[in-house]
Structure formats: C-alpha cells, structure tokens
C-alpha positions as CSV (number, residue, x, y, z in Angstrom):
1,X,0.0,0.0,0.0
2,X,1.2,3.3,-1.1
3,X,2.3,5.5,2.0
4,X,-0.6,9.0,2.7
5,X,1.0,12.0,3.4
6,X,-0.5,14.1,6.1
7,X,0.1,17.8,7.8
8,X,0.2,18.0,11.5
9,X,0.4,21.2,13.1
10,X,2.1,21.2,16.5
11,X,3.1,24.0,18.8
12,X,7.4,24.9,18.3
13,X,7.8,23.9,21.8
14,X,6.3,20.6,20.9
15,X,7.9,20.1,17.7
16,X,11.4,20.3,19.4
17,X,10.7,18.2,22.1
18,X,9.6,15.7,19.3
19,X,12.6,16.1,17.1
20,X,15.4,15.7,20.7
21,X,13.2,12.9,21.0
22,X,13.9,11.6,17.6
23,X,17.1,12.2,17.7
24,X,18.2,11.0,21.2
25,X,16.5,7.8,19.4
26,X,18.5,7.8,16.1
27,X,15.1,7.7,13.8
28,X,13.3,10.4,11.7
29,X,10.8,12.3,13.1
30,X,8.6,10.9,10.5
31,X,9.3,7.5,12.1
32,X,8.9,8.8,15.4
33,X,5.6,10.1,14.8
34,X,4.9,6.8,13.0
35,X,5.1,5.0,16.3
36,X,3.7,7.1,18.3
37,X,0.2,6.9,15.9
38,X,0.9,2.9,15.7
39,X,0.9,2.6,20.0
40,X,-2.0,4.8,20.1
41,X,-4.0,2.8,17.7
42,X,-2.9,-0.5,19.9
43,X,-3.7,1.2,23.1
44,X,-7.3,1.7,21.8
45,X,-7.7,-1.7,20.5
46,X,-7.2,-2.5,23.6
47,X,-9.4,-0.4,25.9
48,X,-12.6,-1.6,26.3
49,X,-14.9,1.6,26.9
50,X,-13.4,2.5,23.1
51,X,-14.4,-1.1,21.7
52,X,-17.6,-0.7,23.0
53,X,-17.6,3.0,21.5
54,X,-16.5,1.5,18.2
55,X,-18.8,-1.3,18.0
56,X,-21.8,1.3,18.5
57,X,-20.9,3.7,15.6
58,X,-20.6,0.7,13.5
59,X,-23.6,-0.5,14.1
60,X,-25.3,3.4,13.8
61,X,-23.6,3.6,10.2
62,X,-24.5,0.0,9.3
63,X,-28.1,1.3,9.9
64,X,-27.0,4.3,7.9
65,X,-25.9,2.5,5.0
66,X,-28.2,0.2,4.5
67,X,-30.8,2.9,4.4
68,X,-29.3,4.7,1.5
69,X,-28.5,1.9,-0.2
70,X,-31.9,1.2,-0.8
C-alpha cells in the first residue's frame, strides 16, 4: 500500500521536544511520529470503553448504510 502523506500542526515547543526525542533515538521524526500513531492505535484496540464506542458507531452507520443503499 502506497504510504498517505499528512500535515500536522504542533506547537514549536512541541515540535522540538519531538525532534530531541527523535534524535536521542536515532530515527526520523517521520518514524517517530509513526510510532507514536501505531501505540495509540494499539492502546485503543485494547481499551474496552473504546471497543464498545467502536462497535456502536458501527452499528449506527450499518443502519445508515443500509438505508441509503436502498
């Protein structure tokens, strides 16, 4: 799959601490960020209160869906 680019804005004082952290770490801040979206994304997979979040707006836009496909 081919990679999305994307535009973040973050406060200066933010970006720097970012990019010490990056290179304290030896990686791009790209890849940085990269991980930091990819733990996120875990960390929600596993909370429960989300799943249960998730599961209802799939549900709501199943309902959705299957309206206007009709």
């Amino acid at each position: 799959m081919k990679p999305k680019a994307m535009t973040v804005r973050i406060d200066p004082e933010q970006a720097a601490e970012l990019e010490v952290v990056a290179q304290v770490e030896g990686v791009a801040v790209a890849e940085t960020i990269r991980t930091a979206i990819a733990e996120h994304i875990e960390t929600r997979r596993q909370d429960k209160q989300f799943q249960a979040r998730l599961r209802a707006s799939l549900e709501r836009n199943r309902e959705i869906l299957e309206k206007l496909a009709r």
